[in-house]
Backbone and ligand atoms as CSV (ligand in chain L), in Angstrom:
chain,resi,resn,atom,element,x,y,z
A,1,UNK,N,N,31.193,-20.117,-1.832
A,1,UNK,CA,C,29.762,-20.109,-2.079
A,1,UNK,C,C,29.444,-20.972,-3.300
A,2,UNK,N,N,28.133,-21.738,-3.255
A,2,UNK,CA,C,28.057,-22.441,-4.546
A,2,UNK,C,C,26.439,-22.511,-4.567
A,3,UNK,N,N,26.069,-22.589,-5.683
A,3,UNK,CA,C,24.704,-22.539,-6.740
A,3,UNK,C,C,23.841,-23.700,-5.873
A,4,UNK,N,N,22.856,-23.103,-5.073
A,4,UNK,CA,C,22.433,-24.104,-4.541
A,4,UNK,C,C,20.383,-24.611,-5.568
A,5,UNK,N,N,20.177,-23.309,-5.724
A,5,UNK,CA,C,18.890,-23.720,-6.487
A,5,UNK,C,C,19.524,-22.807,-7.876
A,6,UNK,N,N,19.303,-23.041,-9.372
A,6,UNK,CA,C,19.620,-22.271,-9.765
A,6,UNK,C,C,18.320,-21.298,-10.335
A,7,UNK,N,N,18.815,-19.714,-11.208
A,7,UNK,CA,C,18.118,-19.068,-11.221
A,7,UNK,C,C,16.551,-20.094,-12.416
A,8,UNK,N,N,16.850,-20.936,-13.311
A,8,UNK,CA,C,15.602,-21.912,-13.676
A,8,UNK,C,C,14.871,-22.539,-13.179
A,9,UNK,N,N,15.137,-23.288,-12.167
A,9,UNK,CA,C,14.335,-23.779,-11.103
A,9,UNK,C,C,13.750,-22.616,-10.441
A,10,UNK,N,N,13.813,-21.659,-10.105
A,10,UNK,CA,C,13.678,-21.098,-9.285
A,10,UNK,C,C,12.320,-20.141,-10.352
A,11,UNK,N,N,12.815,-19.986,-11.546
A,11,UNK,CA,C,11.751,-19.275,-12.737
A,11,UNK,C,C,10.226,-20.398,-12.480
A,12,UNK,N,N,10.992,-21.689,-12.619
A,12,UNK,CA,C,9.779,-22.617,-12.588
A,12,UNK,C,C,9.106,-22.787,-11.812
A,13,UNK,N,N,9.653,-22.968,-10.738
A,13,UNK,CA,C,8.807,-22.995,-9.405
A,13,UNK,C,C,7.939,-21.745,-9.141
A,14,UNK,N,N,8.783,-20.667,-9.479
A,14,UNK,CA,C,7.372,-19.187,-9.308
A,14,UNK,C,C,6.045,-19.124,-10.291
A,15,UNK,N,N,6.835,-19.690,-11.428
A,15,UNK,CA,C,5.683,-19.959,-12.214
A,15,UNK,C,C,4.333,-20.605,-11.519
A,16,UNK,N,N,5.053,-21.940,-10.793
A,16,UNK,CA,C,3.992,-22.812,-10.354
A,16,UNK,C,C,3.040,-22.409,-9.405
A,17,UNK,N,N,4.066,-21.244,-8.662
A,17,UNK,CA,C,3.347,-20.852,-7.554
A,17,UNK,C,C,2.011,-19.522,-7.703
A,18,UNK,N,N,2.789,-18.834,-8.504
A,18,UNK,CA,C,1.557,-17.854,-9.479
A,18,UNK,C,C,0.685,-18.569,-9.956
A,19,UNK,N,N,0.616,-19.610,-10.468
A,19,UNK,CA,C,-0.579,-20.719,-11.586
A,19,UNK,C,C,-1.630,-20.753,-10.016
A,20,UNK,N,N,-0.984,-21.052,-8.902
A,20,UNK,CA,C,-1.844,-21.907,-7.819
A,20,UNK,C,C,-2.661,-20.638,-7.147
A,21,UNK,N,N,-1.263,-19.455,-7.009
A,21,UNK,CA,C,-2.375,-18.100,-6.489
A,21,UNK,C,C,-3.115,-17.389,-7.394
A,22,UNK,N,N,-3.350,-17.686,-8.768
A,22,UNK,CA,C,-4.384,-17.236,-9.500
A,22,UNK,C,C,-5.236,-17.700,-9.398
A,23,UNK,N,N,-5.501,-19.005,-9.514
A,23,UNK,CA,C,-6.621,-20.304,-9.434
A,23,UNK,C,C,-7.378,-19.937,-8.227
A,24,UNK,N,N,-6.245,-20.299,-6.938
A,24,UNK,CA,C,-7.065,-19.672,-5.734
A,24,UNK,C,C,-8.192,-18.890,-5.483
A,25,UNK,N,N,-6.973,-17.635,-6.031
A,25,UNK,CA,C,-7.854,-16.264,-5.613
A,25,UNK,C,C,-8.789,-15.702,-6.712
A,26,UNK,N,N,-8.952,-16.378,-7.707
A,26,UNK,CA,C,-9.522,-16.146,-8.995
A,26,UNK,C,C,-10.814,-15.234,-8.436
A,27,UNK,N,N,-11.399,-13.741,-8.869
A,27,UNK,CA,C,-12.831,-13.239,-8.628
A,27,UNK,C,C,-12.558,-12.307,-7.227
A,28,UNK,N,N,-11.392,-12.465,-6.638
A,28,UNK,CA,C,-11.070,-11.790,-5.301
A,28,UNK,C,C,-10.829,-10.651,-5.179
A,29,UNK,N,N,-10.678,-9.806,-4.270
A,29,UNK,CA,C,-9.469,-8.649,-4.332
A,29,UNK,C,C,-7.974,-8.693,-3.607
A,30,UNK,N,N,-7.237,-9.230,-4.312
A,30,UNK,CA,C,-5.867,-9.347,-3.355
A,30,UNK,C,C,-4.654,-8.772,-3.534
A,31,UNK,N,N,-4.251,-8.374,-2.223
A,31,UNK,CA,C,-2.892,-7.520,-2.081
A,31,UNK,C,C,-1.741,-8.610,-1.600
A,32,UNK,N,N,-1.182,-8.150,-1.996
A,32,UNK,CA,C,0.230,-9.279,-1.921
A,32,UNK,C,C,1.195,-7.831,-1.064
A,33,UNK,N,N,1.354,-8.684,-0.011
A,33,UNK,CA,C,2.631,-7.738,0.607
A,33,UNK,C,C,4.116,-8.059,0.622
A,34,UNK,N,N,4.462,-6.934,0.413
A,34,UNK,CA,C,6.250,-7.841,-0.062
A,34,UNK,C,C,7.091,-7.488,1.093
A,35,UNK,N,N,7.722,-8.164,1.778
A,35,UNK,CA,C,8.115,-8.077,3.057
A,35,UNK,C,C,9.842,-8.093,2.433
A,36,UNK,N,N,10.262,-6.501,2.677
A,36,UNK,CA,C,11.208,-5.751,2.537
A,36,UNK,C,C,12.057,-6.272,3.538
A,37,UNK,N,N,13.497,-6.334,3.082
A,37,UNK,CA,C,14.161,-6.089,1.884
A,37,UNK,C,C,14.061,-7.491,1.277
A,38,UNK,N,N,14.543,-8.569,1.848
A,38,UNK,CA,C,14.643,-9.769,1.446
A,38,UNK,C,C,13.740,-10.535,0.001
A,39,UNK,N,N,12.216,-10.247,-0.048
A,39,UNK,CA,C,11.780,-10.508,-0.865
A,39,UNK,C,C,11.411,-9.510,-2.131
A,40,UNK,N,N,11.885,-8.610,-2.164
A,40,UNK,CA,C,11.956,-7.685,-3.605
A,40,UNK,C,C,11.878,-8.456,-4.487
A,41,UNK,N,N,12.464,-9.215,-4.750
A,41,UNK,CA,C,13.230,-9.969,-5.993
A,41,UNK,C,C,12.343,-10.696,-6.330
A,42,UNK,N,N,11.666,-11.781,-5.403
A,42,UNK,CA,C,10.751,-13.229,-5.100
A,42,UNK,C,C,9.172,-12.338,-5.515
A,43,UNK,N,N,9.001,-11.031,-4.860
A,43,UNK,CA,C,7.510,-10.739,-5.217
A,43,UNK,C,C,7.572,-9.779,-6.636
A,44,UNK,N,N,8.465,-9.334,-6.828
A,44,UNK,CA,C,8.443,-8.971,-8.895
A,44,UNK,C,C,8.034,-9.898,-9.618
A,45,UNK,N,N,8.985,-11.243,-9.455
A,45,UNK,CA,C,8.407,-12.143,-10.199
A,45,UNK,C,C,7.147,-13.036,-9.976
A,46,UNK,N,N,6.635,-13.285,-8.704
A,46,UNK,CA,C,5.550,-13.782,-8.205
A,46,UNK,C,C,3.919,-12.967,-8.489
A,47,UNK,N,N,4.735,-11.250,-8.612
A,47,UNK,CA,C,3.304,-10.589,-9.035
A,47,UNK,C,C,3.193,-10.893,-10.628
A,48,UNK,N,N,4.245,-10.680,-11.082
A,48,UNK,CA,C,4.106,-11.380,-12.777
A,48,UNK,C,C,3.675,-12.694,-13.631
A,49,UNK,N,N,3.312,-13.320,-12.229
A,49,UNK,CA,C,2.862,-14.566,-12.424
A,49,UNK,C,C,1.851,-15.112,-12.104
A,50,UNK,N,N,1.325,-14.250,-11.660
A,50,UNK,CA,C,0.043,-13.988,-11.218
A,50,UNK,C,C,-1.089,-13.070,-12.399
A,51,UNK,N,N,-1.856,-13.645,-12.761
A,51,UNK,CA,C,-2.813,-13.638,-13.633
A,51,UNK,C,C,-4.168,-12.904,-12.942
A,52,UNK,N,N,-4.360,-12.235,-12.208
A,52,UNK,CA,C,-5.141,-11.561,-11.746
A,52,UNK,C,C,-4.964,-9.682,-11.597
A,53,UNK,N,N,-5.964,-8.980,-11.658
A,53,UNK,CA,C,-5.554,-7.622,-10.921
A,53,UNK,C,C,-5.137,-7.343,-9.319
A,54,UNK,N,N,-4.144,-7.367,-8.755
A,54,UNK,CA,C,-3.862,-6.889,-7.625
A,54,UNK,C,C,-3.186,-5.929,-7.392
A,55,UNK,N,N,-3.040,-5.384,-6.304
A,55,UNK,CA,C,-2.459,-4.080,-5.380
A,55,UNK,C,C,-1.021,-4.989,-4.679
A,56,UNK,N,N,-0.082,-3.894,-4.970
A,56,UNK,CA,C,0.755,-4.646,-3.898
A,56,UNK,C,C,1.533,-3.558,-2.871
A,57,UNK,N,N,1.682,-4.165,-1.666
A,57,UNK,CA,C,2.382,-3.204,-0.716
A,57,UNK,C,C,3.604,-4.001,-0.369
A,58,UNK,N,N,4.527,-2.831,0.495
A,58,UNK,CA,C,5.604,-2.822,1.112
A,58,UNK,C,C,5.596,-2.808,2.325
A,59,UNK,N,N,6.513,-3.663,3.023
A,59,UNK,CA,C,6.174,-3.776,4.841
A,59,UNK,C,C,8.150,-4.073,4.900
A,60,UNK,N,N,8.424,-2.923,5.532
A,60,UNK,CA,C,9.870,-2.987,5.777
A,60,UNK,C,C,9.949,-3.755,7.253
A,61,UNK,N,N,10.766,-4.575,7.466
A,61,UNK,CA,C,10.722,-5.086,8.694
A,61,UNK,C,C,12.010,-6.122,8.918
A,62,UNK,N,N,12.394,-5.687,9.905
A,62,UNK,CA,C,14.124,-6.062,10.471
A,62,UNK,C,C,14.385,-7.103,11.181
A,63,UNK,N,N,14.773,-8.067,11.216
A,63,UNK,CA,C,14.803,-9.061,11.848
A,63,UNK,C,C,16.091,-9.638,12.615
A,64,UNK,N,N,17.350,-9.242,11.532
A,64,UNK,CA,C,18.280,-10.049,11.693
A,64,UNK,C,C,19.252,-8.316,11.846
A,65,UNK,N,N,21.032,-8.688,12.468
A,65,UNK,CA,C,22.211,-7.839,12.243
A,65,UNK,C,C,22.426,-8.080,11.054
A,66,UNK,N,N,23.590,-8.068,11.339
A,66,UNK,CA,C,24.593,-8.256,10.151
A,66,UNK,C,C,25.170,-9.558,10.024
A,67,UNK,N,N,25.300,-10.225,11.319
A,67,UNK,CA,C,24.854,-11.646,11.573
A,67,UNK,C,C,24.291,-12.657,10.192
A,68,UNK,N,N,24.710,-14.378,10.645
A,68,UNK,CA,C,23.672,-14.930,10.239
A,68,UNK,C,C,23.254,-15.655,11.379
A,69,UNK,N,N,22.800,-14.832,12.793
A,69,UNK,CA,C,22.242,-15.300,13.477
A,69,UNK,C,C,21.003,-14.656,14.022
A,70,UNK,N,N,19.694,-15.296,14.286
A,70,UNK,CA,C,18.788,-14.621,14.590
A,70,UNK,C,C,18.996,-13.389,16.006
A,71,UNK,N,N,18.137,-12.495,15.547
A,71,UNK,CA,C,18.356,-11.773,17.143
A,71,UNK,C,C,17.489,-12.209,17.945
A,72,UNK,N,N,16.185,-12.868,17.342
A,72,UNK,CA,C,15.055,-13.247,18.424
A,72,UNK,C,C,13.845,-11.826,18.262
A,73,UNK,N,N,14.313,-10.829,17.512
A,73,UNK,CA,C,13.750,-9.560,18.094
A,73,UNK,C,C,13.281,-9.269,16.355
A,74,UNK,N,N,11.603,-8.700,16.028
A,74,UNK,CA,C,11.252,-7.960,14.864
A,74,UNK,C,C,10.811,-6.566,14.911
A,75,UNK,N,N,11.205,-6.018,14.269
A,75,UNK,CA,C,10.651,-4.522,14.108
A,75,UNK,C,C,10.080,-4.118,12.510
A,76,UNK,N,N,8.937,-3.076,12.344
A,76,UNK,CA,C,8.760,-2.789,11.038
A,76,UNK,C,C,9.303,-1.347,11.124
A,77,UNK,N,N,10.157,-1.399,10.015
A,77,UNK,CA,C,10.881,0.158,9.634
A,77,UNK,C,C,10.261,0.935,8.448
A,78,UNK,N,N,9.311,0.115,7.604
A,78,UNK,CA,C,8.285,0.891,6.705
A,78,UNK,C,C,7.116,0.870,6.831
A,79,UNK,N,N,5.737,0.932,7.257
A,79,UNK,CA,C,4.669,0.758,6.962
A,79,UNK,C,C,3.653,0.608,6.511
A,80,UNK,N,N,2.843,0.030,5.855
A,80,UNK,CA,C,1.942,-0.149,4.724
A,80,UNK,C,C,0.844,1.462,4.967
A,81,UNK,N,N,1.044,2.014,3.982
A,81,UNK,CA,C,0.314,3.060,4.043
A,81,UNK,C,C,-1.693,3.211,4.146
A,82,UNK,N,N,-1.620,2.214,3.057
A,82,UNK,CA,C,-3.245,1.579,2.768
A,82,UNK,C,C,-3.726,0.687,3.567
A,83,UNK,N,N,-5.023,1.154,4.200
A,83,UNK,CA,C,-5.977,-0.058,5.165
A,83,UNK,C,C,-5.946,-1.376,4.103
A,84,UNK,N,N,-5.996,-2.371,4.877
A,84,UNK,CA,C,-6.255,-3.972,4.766
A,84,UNK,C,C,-7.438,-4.600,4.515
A,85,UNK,N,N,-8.181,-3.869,5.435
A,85,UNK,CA,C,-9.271,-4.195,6.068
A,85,UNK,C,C,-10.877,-4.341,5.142
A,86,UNK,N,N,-11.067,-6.070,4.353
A,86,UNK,CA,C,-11.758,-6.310,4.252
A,86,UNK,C,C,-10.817,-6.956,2.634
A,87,UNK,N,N,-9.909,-6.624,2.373
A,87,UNK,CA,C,-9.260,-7.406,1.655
A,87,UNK,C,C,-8.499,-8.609,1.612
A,88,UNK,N,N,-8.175,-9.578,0.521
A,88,UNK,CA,C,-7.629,-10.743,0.567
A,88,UNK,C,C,-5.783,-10.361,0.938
A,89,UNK,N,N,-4.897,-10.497,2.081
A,89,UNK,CA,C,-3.921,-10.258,1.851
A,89,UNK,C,C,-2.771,-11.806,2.101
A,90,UNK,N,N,-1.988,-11.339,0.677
A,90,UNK,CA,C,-0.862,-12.314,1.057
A,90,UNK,C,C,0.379,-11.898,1.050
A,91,UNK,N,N,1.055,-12.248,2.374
A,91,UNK,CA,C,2.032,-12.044,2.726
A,91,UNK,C,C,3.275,-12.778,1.726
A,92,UNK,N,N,4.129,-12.088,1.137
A,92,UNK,CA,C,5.083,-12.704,0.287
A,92,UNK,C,C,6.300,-12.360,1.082
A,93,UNK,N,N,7.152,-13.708,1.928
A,93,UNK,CA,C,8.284,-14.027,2.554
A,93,UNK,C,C,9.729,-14.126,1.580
A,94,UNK,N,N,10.845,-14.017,1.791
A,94,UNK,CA,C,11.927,-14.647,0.938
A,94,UNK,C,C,12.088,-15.836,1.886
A,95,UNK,N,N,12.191,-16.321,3.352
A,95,UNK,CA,C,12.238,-17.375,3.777
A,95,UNK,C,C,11.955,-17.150,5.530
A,96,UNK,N,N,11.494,-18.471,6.009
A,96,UNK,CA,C,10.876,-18.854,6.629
A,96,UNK,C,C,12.167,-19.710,8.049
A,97,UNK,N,N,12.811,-18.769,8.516
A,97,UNK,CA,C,13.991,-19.360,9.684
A,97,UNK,C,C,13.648,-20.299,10.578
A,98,UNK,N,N,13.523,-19.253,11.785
A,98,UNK,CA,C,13.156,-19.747,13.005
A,98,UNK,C,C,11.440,-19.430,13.083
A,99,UNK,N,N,11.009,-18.561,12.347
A,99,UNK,CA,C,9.565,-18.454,12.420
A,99,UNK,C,C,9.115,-17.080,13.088
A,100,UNK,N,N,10.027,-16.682,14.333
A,100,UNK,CA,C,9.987,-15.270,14.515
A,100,UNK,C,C,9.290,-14.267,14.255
A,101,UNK,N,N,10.077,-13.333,12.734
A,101,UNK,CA,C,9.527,-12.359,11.953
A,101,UNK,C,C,7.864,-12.923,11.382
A,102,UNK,N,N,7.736,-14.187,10.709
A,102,UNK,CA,C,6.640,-14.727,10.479
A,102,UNK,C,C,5.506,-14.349,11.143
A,103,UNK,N,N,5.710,-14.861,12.450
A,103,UNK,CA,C,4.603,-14.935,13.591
A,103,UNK,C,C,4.006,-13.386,13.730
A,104,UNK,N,N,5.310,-12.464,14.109
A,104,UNK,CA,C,5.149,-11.369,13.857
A,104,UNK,C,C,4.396,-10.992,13.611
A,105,UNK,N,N,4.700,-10.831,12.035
A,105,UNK,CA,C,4.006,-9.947,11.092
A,105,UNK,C,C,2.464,-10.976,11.006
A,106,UNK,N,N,2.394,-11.539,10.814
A,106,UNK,CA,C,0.858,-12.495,11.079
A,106,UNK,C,C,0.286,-11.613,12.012
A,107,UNK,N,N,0.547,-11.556,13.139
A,107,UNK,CA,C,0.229,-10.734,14.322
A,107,UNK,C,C,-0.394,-9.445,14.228
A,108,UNK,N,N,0.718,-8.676,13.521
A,108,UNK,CA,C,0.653,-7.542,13.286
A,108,UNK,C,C,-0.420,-7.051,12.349
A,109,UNK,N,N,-0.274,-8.070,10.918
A,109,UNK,CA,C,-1.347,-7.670,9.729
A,109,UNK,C,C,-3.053,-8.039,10.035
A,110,UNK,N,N,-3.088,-9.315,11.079
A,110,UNK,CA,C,-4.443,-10.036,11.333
A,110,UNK,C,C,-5.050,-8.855,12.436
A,111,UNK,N,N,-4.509,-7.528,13.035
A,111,UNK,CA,C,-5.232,-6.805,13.888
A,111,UNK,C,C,-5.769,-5.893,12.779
A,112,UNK,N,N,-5.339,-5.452,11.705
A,112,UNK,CA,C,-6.190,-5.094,10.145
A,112,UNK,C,C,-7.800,-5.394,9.614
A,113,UNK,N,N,-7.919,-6.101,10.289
A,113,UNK,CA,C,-8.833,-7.122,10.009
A,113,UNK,C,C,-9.112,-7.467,8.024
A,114,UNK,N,N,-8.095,-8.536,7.546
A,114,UNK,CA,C,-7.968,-8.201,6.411
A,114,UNK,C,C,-9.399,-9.696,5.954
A,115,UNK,N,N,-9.853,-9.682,5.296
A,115,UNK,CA,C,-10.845,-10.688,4.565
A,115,UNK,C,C,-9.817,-12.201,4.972
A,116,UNK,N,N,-8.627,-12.005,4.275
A,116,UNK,CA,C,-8.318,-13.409,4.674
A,116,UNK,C,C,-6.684,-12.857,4.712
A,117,UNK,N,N,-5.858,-13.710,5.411
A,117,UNK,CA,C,-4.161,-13.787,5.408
A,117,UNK,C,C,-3.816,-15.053,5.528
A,118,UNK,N,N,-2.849,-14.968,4.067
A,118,UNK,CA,C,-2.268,-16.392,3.719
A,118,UNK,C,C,-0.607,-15.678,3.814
A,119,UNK,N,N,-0.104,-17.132,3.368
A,119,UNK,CA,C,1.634,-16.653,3.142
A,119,UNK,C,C,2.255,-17.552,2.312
A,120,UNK,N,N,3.235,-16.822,1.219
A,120,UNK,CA,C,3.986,-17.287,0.577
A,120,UNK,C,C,4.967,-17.388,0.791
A,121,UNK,N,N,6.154,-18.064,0.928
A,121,UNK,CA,C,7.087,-18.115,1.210
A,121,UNK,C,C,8.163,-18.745,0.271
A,122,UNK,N,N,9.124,-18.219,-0.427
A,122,UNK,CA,C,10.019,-18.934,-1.401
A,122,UNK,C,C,10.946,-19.650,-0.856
A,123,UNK,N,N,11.621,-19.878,0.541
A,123,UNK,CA,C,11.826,-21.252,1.304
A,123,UNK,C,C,11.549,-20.862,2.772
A,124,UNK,N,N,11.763,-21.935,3.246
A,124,UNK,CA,C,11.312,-23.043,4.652
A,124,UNK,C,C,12.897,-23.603,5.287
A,125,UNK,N,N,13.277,-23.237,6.080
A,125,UNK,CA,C,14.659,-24.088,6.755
A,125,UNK,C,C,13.581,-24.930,7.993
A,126,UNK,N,N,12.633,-25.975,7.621
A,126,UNK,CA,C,12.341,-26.379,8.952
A,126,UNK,C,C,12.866,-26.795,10.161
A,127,UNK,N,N,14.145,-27.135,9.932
A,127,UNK,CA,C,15.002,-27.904,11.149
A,127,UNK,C,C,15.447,-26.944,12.262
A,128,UNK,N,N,15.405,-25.514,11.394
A,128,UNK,CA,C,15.460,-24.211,12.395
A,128,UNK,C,C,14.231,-23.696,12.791
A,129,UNK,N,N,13.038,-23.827,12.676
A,129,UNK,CA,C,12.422,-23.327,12.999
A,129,UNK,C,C,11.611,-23.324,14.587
A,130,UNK,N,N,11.367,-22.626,15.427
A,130,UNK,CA,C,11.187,-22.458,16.345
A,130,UNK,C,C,9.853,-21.812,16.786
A,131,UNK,N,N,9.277,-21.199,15.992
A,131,UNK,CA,C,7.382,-20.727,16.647
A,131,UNK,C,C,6.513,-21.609,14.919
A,132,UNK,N,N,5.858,-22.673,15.440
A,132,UNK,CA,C,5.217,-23.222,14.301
A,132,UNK,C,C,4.064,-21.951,13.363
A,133,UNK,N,N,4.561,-21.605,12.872
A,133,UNK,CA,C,3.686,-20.687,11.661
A,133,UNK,C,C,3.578,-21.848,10.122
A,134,UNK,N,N,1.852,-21.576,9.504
A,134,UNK,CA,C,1.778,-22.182,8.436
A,134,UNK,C,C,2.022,-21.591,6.905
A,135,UNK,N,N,2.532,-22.116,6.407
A,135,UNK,CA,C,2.959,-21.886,4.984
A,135,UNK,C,C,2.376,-22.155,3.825
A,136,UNK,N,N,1.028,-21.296,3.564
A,136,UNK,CA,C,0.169,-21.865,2.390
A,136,UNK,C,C,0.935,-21.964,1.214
A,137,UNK,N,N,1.657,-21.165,0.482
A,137,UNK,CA,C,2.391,-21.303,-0.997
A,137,UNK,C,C,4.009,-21.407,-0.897
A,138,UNK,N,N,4.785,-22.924,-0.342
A,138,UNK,CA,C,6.085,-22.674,-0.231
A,138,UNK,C,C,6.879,-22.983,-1.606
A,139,UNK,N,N,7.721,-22.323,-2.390
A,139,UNK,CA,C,8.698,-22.608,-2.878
A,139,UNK,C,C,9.693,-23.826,-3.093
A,140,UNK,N,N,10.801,-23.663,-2.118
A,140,UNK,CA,C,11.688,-24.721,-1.697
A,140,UNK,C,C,11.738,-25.397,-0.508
A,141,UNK,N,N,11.936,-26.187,0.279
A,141,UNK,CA,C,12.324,-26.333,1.664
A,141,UNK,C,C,13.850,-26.462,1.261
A,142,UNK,N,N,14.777,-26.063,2.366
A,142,UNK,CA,C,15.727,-26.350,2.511
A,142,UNK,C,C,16.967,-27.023,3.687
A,143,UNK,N,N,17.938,-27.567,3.922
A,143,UNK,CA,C,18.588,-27.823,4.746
A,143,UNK,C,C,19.513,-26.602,5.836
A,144,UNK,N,N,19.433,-26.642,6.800
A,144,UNK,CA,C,19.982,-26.051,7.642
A,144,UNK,C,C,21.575,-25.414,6.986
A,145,UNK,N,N,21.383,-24.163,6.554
A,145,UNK,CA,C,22.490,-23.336,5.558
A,145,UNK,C,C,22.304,-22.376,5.203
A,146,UNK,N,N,23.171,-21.852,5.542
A,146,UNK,CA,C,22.658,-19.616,5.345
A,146,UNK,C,C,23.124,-20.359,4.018
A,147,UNK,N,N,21.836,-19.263,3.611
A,147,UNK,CA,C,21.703,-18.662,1.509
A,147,UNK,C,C,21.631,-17.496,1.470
A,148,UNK,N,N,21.884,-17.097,0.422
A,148,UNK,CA,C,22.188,-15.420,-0.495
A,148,UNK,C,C,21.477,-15.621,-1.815
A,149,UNK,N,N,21.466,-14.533,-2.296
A,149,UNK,CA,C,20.841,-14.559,-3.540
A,149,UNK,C,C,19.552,-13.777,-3.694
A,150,UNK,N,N,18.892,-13.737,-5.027
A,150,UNK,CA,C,17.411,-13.919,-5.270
A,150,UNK,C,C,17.153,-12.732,-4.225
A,151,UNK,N,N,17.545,-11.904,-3.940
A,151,UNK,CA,C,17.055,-11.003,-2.647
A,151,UNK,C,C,17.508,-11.006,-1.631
A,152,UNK,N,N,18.138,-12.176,-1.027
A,152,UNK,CA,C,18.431,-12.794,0.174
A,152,UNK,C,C,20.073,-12.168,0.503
A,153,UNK,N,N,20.053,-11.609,1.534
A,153,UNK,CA,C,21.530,-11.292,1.983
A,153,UNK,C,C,22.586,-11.829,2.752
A,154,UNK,N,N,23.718,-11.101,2.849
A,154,UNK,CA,C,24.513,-11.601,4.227
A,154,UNK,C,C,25.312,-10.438,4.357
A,155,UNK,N,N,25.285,-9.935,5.390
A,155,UNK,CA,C,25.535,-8.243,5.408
A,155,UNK,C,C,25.228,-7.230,4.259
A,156,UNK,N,N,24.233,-7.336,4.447
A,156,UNK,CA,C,23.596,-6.404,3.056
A,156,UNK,C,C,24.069,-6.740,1.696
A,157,UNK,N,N,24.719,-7.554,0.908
A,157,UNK,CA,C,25.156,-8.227,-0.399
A,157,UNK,C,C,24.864,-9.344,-0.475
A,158,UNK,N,N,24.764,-9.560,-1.846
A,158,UNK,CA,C,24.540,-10.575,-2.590
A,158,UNK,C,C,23.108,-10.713,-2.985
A,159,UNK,N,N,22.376,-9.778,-2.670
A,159,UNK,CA,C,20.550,-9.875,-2.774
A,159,UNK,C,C,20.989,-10.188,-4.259
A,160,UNK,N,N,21.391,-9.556,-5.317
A,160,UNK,CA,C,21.674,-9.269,-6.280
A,160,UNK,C,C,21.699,-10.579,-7.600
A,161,UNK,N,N,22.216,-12.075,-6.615
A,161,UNK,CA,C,22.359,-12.748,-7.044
A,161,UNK,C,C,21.225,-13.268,-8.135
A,162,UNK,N,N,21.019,-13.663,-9.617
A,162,UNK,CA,C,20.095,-14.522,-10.110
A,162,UNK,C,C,19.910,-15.770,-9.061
A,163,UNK,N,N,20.905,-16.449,-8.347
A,163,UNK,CA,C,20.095,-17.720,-8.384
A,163,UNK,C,C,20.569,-18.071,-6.812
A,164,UNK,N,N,19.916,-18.698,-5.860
A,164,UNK,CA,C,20.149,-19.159,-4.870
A,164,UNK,C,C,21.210,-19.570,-4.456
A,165,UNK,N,N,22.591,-19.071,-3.495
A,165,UNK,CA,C,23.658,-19.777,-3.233
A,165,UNK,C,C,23.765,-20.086,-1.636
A,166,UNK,N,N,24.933,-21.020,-1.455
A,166,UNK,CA,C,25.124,-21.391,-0.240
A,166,UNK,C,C,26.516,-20.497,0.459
A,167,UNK,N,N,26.198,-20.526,1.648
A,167,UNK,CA,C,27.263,-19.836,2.684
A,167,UNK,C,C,27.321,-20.691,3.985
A,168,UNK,N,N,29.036,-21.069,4.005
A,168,UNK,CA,C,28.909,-21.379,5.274
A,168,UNK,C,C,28.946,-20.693,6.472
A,169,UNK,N,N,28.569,-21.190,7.257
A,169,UNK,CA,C,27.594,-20.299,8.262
A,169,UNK,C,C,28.500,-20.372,9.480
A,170,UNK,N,N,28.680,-18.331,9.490
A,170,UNK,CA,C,29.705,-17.533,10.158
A,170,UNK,C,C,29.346,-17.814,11.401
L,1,LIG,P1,P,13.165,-15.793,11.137
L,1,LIG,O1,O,12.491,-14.688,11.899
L,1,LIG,O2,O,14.226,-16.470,11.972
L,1,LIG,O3,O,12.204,-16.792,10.530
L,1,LIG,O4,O,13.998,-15.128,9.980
L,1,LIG,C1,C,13.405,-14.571,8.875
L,1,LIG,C2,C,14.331,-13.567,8.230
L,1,LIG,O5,O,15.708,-13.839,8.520
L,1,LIG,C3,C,14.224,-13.676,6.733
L,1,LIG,O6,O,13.177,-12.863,6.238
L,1,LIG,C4,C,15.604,-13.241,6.269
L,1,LIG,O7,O,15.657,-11.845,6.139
L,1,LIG,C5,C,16.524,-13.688,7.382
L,1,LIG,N1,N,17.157,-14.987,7.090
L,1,LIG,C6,C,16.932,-16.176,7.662
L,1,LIG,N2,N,17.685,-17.150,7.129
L,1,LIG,C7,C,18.412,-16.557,6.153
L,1,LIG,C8,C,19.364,-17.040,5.205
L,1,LIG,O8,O,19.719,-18.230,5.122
L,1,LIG,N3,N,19.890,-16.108,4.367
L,1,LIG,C9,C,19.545,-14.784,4.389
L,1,LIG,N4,N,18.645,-14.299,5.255
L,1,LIG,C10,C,18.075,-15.168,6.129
């Protein structure tokens, strides 16, 4: 495994990305949803960087085995307890595969009827991706390569990591 973004870049870039969703949403009411487990890590620091009052929720939702291969198949295993409905919500991703889980949950949160749904995403593998979903606040793009780190797993370890690494792909 090796250091593919490290944990500074990765400080900077959230920075940048909090500067852009404050500006945005400046005067709004917005909930940032943190799409469990993967992005824990990505929406701590993204709500801290964010210069506004917001609410944030949890949306547990399964995508992958133990695999680093997609199953094709999403499920939510936690549920957002609090209505949506008439609020600004943004979806906060750890990354953006085949598009799948994305579409999904888009799906799922836009029958809420929330004021508006955007998405953040801290990377993009476009070369894998397979249902076109848009990406208002991305992070990194990256090259076709299971990563760990920052939240991000590979059989449940390594979320743990400070900084983005590479795995070759089982
Ligand atoms: P998608 O539905 O194929 O877009 O996959 C999205 C989910 O798959 C992400 O939220 C991750 O949990 C997982 N995933 C996709 N690629 C990676 C990776 O490179 N490392 C770790 N998890 C990944």
């Amino acid at each position: 495994m090796k250091t593919l973004i490290s944990a500074d870049r990765i400080a900077a870039r959230v920075a940048e990305l909090g500067a852009a969703v404050t500006r945005d949403y400046a005067g709004k009411e917005l909930v940032l949803v943190c799409v469990l487990k993967g992005s824990f890590v990505f929406a701590a620091d993204l709500a801290r960087a964010i210069g506004l009052p917001l609410r944030i929720e949890f949306l547990g939702v399964q995508s992958y085995g133990d695999g680093t291969v997609s199953s094709g198949e999403a499920r939510i295993t936690l549920d957002i307890a609090h209505p949506l409905a008439g609020w600004h919500v943004l979806l906060v991703e750890d990354i953006v595969d085949t598009g799948l889980t994305l579409s999904f949950l888009l799906e799922t949160l836009s029958s809420r009827h929330p004021a508006s749904l955007k998405v953040c995403s801290l990377l993009h593998k476009p070369a894998r991706q397979r249902i076109p979903v848009a990406i208002d606040y991305l992070g990194f793009t990256l090259q076709d390569a299971f990563v760990v780190g920052y939240g991000l797993d590979h059989a449940g370890l390594h979320r743990n990591l400070p900084h983005i690494g590479v795995m070759d792909r089982q």
